[in-house]
C-alpha positions as CSV (number, residue, x, y, z in Angstrom):
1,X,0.0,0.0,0.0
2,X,1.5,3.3,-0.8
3,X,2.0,5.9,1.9
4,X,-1.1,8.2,0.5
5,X,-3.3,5.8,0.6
6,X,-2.9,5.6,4.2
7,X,-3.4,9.3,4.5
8,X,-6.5,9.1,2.3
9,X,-8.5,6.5,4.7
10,X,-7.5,8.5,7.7
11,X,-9.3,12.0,5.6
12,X,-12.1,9.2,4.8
13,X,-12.5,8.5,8.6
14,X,-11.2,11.6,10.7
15,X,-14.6,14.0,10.0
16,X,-16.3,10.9,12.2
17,X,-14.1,10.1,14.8
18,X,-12.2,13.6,15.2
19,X,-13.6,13.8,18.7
20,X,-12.4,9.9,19.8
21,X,-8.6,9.3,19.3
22,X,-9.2,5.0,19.7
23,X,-12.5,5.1,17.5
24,X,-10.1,6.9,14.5
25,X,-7.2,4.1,14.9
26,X,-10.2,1.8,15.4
27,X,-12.0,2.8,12.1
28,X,-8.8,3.3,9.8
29,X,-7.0,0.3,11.1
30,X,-10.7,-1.5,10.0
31,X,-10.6,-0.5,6.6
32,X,-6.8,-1.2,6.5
33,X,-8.0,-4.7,7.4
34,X,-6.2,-4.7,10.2
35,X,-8.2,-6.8,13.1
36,X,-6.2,-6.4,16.3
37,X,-8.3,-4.1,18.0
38,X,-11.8,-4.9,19.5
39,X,-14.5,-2.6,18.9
40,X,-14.4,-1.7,22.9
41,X,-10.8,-1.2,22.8
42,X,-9.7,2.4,24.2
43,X,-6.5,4.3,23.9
44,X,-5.2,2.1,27.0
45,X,-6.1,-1.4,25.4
46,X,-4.6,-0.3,22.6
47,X,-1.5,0.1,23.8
48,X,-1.7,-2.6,25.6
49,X,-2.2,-5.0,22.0
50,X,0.5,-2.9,20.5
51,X,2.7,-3.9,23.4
52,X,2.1,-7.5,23.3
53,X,3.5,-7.5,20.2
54,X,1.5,-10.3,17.7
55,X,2.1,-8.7,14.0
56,X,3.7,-5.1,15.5
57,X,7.1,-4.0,15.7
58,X,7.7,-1.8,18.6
59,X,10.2,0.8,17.6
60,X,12.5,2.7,20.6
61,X,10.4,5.3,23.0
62,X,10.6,8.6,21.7
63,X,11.6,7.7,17.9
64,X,9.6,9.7,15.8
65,X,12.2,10.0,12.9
66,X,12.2,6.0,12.5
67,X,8.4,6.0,12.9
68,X,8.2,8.8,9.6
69,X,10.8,6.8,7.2
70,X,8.4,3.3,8.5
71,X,5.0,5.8,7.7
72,X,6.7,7.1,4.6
73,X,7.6,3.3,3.3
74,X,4.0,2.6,3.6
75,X,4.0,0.7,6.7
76,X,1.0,1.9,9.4
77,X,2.3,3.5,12.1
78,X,0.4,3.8,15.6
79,X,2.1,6.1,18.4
80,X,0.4,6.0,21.8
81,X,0.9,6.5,25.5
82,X,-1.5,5.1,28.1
83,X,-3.0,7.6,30.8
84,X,-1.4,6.4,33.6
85,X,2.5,7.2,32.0
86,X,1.6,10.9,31.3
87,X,3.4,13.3,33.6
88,X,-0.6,14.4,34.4
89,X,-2.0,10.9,34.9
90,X,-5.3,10.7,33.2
91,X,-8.1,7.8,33.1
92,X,-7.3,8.1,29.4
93,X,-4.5,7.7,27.1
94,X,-4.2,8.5,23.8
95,X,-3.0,7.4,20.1
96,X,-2.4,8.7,17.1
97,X,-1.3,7.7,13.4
98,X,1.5,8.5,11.9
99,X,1.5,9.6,8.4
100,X,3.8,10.2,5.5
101,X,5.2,13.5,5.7
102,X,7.5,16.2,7.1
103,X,9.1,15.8,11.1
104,X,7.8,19.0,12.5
105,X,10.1,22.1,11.8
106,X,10.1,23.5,15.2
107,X,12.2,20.4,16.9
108,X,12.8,17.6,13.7
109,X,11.8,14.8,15.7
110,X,8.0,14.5,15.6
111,X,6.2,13.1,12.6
112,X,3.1,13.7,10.8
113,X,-0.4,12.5,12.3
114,X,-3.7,12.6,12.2
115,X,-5.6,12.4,15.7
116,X,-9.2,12.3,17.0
117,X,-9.0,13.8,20.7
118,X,-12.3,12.9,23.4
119,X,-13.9,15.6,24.6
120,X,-12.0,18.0,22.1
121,X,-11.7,17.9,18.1
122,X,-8.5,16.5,17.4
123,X,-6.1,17.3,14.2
124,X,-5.1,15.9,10.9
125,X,-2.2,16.0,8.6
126,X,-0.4,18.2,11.6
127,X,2.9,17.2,13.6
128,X,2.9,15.0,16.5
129,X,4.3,17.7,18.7
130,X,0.9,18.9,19.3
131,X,-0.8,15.6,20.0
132,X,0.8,15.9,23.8
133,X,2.3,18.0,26.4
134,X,6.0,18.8,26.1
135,X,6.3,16.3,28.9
136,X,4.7,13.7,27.6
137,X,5.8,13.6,23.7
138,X,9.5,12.3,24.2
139,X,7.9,9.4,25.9
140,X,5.5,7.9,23.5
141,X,5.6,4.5,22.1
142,X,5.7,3.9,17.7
143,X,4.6,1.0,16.5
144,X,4.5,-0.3,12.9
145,X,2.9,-3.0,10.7
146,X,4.1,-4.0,7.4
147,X,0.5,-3.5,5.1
148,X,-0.1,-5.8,2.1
């Protein structure tokens, strides 16, 4: 699959699910035909699946320029940190996909994503750098799947 097509199911799905980050990497990993997540699965769970490993290669904490070459070679890319890790602990966690694209000017170290966010609108097609706090960014996990 080429790196835009990934981008074009996550436009297809963000306008639903821009307000609920685990029902966008539910819905675009769905019609990737990706099946590791349950349809009850939050941000948490999901970490917790990309974790245990199965089909997913966990790539070092923090790596967002190995995460952009994996998004860019058409591989789906998932970053995501569970609520209890942020530096402001919170019943929620939250992931995001990484996209094909620049690593954010500013720093040149967070990729491209698209992001619902609950209770909020998230964003799509902007850098990871704004999907967290400063504290929290450095210390999210990427995790990639090879897509047929």
């Amino acid at each position: 699959m080429s790196p835009q097509q990934v981008v074009s199911i996550c436009e297809a799905n963000w306008e639903a699910h821009k307000s609920d980050c685990s029902g966008f990497v539910k819905a675009v990993s769905a019609a990737l035909g990706i099946t590791t997540f349950n349809p009850d699965d939050n941000a948490d769970s999901i970490m917790e699946k990309l974790r245990a490993g199965n089909d997913w290669t966990a790539l070092a904490v923090g790596d967002g320029r190995t995460a952009k070459v994996r998004a860019d070679s058409g591989q789906f890319v998932i970053a995501g940190l569970k609520g209890a890790e942020q530096i402001q602990p919170d019943p929620h966690g939250h992931v995001v996909i990484v996209v094909t694209g620049p690593l954010d000017a500013a720093h040149g170290q967070y990729p491209t994503a698209y992001w619902g966010r609950l209770g909020s609108v998230g964003e799509k097609n902007q850098s990871l750098n704004f999907a967290w706090r400063a504290g929290d960014r450095d210390k999210v996990g990427y995790f990639s799947k090879a897509l047929e």
